[in-house]
C-alpha positions as CSV (number, residue, x, y, z in Angstrom):
1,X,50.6,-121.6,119.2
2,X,52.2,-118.3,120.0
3,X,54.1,-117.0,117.3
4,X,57.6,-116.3,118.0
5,X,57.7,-112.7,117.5
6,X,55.0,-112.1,120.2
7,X,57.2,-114.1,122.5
8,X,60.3,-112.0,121.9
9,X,57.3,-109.1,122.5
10,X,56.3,-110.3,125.8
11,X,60.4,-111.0,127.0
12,X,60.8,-107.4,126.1
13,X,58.0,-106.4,128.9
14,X,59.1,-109.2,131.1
15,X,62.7,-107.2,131.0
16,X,61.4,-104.3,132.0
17,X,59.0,-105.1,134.5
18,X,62.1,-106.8,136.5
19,X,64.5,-104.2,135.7
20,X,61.8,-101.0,136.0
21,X,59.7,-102.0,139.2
22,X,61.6,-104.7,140.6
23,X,65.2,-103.6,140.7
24,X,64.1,-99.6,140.2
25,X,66.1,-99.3,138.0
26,X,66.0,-95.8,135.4
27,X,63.7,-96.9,132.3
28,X,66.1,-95.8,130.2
29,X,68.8,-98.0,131.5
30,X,65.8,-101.0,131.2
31,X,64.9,-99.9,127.5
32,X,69.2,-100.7,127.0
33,X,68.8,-103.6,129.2
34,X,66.0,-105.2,127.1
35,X,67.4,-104.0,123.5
36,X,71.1,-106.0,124.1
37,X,69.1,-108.8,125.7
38,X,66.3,-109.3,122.9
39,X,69.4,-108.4,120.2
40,X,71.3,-111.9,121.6
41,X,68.2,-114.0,121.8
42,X,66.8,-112.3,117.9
43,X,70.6,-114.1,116.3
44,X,71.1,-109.9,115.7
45,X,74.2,-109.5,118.6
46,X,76.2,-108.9,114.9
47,X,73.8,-105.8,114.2
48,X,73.9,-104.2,117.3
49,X,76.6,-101.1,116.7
50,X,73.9,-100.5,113.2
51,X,71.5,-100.9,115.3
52,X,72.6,-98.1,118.2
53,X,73.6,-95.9,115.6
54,X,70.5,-95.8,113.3
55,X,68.2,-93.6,115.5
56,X,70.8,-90.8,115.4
57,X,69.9,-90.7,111.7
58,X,66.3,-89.6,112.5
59,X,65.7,-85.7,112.3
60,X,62.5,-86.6,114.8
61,X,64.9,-87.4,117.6
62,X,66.2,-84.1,117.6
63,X,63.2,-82.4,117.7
64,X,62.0,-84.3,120.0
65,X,65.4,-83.5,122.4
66,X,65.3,-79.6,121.2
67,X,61.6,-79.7,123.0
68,X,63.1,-81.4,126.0
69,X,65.1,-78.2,126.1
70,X,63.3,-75.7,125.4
71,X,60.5,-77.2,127.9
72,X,64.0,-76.8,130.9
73,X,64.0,-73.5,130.2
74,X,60.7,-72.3,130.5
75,X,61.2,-74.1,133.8
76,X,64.0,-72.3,135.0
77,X,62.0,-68.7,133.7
78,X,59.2,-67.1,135.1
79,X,57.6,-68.3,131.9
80,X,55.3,-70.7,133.4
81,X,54.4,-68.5,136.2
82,X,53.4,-65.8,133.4
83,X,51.3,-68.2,131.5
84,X,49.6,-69.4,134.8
85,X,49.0,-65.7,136.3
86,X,47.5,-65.1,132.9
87,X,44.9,-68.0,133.2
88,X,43.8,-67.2,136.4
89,X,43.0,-63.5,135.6
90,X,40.7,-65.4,133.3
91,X,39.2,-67.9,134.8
92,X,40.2,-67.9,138.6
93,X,36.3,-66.3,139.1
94,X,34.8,-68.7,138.3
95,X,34.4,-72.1,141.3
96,X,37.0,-74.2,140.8
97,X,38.7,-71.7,138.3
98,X,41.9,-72.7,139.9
99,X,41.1,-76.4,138.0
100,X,40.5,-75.1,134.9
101,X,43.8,-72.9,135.4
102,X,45.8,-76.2,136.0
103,X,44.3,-78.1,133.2
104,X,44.8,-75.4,130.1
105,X,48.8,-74.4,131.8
106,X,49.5,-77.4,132.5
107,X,48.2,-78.9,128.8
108,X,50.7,-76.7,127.1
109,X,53.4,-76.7,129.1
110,X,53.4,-80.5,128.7
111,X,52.4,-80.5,125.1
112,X,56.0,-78.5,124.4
113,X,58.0,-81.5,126.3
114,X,55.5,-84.0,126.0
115,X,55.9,-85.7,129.4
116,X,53.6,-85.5,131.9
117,X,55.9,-86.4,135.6
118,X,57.6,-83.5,134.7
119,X,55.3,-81.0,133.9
120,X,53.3,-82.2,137.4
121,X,56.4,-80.7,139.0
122,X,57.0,-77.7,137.3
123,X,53.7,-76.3,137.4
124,X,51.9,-78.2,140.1
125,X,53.6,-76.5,142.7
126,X,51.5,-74.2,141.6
127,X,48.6,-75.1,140.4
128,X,48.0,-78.1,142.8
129,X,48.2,-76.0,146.5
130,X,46.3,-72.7,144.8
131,X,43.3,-75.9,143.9
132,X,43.2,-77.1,147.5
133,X,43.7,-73.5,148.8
134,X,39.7,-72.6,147.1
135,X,38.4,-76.0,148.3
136,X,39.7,-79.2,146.2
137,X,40.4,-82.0,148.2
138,X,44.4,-83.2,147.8
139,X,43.1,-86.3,145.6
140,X,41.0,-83.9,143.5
141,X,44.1,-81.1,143.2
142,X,46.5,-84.1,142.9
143,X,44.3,-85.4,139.7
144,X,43.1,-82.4,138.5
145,X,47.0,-81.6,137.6
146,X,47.8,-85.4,137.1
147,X,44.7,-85.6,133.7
148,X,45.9,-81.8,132.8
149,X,49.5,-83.0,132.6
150,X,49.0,-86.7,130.7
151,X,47.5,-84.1,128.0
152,X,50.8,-82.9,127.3
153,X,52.0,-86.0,125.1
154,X,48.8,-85.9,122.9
155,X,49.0,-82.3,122.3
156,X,51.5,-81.0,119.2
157,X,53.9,-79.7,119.6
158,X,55.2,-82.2,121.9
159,X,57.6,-84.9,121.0
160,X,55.2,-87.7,121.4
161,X,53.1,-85.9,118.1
162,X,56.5,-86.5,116.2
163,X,56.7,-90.3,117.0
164,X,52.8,-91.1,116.3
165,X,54.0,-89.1,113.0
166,X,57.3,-91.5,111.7
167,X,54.8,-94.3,112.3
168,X,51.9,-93.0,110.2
169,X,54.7,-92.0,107.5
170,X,56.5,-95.7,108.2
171,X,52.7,-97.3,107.3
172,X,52.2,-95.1,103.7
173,X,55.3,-93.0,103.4
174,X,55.0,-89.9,101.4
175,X,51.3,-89.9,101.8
176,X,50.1,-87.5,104.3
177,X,52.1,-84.2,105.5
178,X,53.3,-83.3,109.3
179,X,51.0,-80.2,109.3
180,X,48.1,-81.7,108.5
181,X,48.3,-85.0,111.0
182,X,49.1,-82.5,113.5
183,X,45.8,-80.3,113.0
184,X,44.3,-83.3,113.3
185,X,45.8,-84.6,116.5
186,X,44.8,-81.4,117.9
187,X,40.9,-82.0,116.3
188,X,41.4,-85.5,118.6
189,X,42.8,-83.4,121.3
190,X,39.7,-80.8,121.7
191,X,37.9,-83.6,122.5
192,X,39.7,-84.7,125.6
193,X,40.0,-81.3,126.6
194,X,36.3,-80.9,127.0
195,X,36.3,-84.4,128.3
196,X,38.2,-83.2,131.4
197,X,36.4,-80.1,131.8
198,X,33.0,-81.6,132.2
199,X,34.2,-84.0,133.9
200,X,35.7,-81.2,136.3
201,X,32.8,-79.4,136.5
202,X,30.7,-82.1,138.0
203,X,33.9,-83.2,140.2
204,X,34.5,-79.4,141.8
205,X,30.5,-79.4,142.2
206,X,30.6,-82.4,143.9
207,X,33.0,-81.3,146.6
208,X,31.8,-77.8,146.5
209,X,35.0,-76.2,145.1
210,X,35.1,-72.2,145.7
211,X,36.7,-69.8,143.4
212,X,40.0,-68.0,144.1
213,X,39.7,-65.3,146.2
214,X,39.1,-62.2,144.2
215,X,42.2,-60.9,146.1
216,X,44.8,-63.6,144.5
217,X,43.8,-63.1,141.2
218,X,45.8,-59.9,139.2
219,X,43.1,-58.2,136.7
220,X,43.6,-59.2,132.8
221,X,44.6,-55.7,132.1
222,X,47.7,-55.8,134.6
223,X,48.5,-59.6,133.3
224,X,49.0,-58.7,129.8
225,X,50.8,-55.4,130.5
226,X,53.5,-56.7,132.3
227,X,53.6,-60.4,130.7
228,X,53.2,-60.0,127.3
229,X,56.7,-60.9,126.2
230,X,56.4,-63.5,127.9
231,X,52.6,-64.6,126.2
232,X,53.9,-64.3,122.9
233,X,56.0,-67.9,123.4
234,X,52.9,-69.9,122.1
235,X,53.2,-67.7,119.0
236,X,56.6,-68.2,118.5
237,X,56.2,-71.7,118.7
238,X,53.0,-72.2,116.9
239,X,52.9,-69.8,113.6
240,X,55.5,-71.6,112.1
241,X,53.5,-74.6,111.9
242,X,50.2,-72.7,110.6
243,X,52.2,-71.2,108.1
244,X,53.3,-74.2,106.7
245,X,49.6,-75.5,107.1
246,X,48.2,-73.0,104.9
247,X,51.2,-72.0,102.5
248,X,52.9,-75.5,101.7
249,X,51.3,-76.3,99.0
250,X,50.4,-72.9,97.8
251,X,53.2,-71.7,98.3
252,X,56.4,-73.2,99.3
253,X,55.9,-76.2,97.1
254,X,55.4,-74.3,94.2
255,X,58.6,-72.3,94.5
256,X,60.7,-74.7,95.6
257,X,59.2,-78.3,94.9
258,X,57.5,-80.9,97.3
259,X,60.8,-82.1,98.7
260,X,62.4,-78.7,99.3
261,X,59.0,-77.5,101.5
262,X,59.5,-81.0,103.1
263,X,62.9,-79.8,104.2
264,X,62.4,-76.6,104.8
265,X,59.5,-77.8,107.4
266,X,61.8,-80.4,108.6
267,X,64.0,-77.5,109.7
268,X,62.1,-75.7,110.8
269,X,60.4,-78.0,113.2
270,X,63.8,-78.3,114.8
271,X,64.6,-74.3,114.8
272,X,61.5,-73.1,116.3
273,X,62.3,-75.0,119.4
274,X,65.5,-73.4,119.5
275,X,64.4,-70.1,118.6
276,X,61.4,-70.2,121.2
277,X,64.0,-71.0,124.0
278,X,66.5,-68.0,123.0
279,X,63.8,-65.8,123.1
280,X,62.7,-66.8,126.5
281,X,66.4,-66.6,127.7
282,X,66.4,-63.1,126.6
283,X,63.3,-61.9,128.1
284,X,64.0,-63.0,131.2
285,X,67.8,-62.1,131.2
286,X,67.2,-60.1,134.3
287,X,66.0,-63.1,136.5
288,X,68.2,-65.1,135.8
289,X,71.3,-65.5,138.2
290,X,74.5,-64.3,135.5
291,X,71.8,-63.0,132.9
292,X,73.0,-64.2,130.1
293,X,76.8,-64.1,130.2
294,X,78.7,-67.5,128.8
295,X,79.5,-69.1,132.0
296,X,75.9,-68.3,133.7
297,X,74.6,-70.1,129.9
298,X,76.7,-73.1,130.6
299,X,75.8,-73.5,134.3
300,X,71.6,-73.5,133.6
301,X,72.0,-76.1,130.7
302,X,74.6,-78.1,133.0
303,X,71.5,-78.0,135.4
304,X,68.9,-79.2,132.4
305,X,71.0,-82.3,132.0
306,X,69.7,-84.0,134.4
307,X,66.3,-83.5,133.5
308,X,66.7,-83.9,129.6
309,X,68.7,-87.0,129.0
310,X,67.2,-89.7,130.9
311,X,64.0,-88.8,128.7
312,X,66.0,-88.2,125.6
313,X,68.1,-91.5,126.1
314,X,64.6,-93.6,126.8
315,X,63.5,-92.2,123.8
316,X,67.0,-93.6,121.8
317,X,66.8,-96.5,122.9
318,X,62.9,-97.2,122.1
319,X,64.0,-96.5,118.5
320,X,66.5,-99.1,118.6
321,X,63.9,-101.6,119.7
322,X,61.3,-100.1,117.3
323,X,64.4,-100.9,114.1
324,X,65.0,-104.1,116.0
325,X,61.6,-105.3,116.3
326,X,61.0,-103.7,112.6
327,X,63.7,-106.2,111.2
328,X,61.7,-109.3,112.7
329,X,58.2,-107.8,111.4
330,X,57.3,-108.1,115.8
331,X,54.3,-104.9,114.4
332,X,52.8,-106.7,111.5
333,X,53.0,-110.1,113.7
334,X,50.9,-108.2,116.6
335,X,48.6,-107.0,113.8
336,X,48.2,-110.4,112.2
337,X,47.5,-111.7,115.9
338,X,44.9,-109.2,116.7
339,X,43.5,-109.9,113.2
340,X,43.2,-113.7,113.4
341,X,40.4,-113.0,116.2
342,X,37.9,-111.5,113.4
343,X,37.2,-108.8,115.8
344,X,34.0,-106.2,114.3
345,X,35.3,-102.3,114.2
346,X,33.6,-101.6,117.3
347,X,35.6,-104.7,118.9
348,X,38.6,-103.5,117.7
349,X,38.0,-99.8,118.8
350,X,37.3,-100.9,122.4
351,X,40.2,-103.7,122.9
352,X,43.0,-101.4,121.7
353,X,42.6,-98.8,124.0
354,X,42.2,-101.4,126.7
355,X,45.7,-102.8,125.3
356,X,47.6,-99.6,125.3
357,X,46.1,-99.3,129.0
358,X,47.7,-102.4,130.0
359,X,51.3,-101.8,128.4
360,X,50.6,-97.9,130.2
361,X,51.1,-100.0,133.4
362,X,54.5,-100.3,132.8
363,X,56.0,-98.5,129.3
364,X,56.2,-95.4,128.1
365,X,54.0,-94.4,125.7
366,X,57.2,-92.9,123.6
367,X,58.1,-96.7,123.7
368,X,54.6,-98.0,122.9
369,X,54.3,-95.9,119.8
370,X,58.1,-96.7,118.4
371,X,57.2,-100.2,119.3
372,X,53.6,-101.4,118.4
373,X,53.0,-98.4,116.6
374,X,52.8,-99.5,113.2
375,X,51.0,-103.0,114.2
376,X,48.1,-101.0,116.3
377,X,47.8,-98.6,113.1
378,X,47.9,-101.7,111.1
379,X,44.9,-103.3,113.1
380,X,43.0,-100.1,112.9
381,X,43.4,-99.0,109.7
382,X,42.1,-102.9,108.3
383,X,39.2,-101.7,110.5
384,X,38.3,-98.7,108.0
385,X,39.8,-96.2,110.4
386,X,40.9,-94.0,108.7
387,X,45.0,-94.1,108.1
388,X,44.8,-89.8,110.2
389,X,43.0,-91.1,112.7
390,X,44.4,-94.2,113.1
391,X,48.1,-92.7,113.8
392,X,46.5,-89.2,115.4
393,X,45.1,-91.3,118.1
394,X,48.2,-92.7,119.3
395,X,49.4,-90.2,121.4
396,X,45.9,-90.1,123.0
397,X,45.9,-94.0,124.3
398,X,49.9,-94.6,124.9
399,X,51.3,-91.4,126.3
400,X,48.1,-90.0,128.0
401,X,47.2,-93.3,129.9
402,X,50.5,-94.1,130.7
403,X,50.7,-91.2,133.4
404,X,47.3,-92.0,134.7
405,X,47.1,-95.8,135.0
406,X,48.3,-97.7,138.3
407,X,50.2,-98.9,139.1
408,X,53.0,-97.0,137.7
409,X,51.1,-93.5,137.0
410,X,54.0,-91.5,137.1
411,X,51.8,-88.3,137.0
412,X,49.4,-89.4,139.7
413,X,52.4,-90.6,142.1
414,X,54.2,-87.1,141.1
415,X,50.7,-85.3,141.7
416,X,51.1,-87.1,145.4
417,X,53.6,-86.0,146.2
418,X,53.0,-82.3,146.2
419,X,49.4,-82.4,147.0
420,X,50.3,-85.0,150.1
421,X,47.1,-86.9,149.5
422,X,46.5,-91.5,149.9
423,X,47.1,-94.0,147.6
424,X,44.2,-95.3,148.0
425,X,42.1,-92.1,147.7
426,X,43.9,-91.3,144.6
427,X,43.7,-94.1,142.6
428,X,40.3,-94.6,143.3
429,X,39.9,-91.1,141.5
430,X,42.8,-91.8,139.4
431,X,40.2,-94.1,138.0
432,X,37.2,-92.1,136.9
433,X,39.6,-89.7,135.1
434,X,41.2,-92.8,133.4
435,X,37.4,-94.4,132.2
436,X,36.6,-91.0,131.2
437,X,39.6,-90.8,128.9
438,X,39.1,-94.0,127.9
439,X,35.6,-93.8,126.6
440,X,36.1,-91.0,124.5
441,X,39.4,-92.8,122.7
442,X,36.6,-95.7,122.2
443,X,34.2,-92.5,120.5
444,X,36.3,-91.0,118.6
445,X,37.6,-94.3,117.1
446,X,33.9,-95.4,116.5
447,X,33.1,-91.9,114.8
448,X,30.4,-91.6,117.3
449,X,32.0,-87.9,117.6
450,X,33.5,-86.0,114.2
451,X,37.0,-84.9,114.4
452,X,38.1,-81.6,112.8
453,X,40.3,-81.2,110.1
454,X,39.9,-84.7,109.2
């Protein structure tokens, strides 16, 4: 017999599948949809003012938000055109250098917003017609940016990093520190980094990709000279973090105790966001249409509105189904479940990536991680995975499938789009990249491959 909280599991999906594909309606107005619905049916319709207001207690939503935002304004900069001249001058030599240009941009501008659709907009217009321009078929250019891009949400600083996080610290709170999962998600990350560039490699040979014409490419010397403010973002962003790496516990927590580092960090994981985007606004005062006078302010972050909120509200909302579901114990339910089957470690390490696949189809990884998060770390870590790896692979097989998987692949449809290549085509490549990704996640959770840091 199905247990009842797996059936109030799979009315969730059923919500959103009719309300998402069906109707087309905006995911985060199905995440709402399926919350007040499952609330009523749960006996919880009471609970349900708590149970909207309880995310806005969590100091990971606004991080995750302030990333949104900072990832808008590198948008409406010449931020990301910087950082992509920059690769090129390094790489762009080499055949298919325009490939490798799209997957390391495109990795960190999605890592700083963690969503992939939107970074296959902002920089594949870009990235996606200078790949076809040296010889990359539209399906190759198309998922060339589409695997760069689902990188983003595994890759820290993004948002997605944040959520694998609260559920690690949800599972055995107070055990581990932010600083250290996150040098381990980015241990798990190298790995699908090179992943995709072998997997490029062959792919460009295969077509006989060129490299970009010596003539489009400025020389390193000339790229750093005239961008270097602008290449001195990823610092801004990412020394805080090593600092507290190295000089938490040597340092900080010395002078002012474990629980004053903790919210010193937890400030500053929320300030360096803001900090990264003033700087960017001030750099590139000149370009921008009123510089930086109040009104001219106003009217760019009246533009980013549109673009930040519909993420930001999804992401709301999948935290009041991830309290919602906590309260009826749905996670531990969907790790008893999985459990009853007596599955070995290497069973287990194969059929949970092929689970978070499926749910990819049609949910967010955001929303996979505040909703089965702590029942898939629960599974694995009964597995002897260990509790890091368990939680750092989350991002990997939620929010990295979910924008390569058909038949909702945002990233591959927004790839499309720009690159004008087939369905058909596509997916068929869309594919490879997605067993690829798939095998390593199945690696690294064997321990066929070490992870750093770990």
């Amino acid at each position: 017999m199905i247990p009842l909280e797996l059936l109030w599991m799979l009315l969730l999906l059923a919500i959103i599948v009719l309300s998402f594909i069906i109707f087309k309606r905006p995911i985060y107005e199905s995440m709402l949809t399926g919350f007040l619905v499952l609330a009523v049916v749960m006996g919880q319709g009471k609970a349900i003012p708590a149970l909207l207001l309880k995310p806005s207690t969590n100091t990971l939503f606004y991080a995750i938000v302030a990333f949104l935002t900072l990832a808008f304004v590198f948008g409406e900069t010449q931020v990301v055109n910087t950082i992509i001249t920059f690769m090129m001058s390094l790489v762009g030599r080499f055949r298919g250098g325009a490939g490798y240009v799209s997957l390391t941009s495109s990795a960190f501008m999605s890592a700083l917003s963690g969503t992939g659709p939107g970074n296959v907009a902002a920089t594949g217009v870009f990235t996606i017609p200078t790949m076809m321009k040296t010889g990359f078929s539209p399906e190759l250019a198309a998922t060339t940016e589409m695997s760069a891009s689902s990188l983003g949400p595994m890759i820290p600083p993004s948002g997605t990093i944040l959520l694998a996080f609260g559920v690690l610290d949800a599972t055995m709170p107070d055990t581990f520190n932010l600083s250290t999962f996150w040098l381990v998600v980015w241990g798990i990350g190298l790995w699908f980094v090179a992943q995709r560039l072998l997997l490029l490699f062959i792919l460009c040979r295969v077509e006989k990709v060129k490299a970009i014409p010596v003539a489009d490419i400025s020389s390193f010397k000339k790229t750093v000279k005239e961008g270097w403010k602008a290449l001195l973002v990823p610092f801004i962003i990412f020394l805080p973090l090593l600092l507290d790496f190295l000089l938490k516990d040597t340092f900080f927590t010395a002078r002012i105790g474990a629980e004053g580092a903790g919210a010193l960090f937890s400030s500053v994981i929320q300030f360096t966001p803001g900090v990264a985007a003033l700087y960017t606004l001030w750099i590139s005062r000149n370009q921008l249409e009123g510089g930086l006078r109040p009104r001219a302010i106003v009217n760019l972050f009246k533009k980013g509105v549109k673009s930040v909120v519909p993420v930001a509200a999804t992401i709301y909302f999948a935290y009041c189904i991830s309290e919602l579901f906590g309260q009826a114990n749905v996670g531990q339910a969907l790790e008893h479940t999985i459990s009853s089957f007596n599955l070995s470690g290497w069973q287990v390490a194969i059929v949970v990536p092929l689970f978070t696949m499926f749910l990819g189809m049609f949910l967010p990884g955001s929303s996979q991680i505040a909703i089965f998060g702590v029942g898939i770390v629960g599974v694995l870590i009964a597995v002897d995975v260990p509790p890091l790896l368990a939680a750092g692979i989350l991002p990997a097989i939620t929010g990295a499938l979910e924008g390569m998987t058909p038949p909702l692949a945002l990233c591959m449809y927004t790839a499309m789009g720009i690159s004008g290549s087939g369905m058909k085509e596509t997916s068929r490549l869309a594919l490879i990249w997605v067993f690829a990704h798939l095998t390593v996640a199945v690696l690294i959770l064997l321990g066929i491959v070490p992870v750093p840091f770990l």
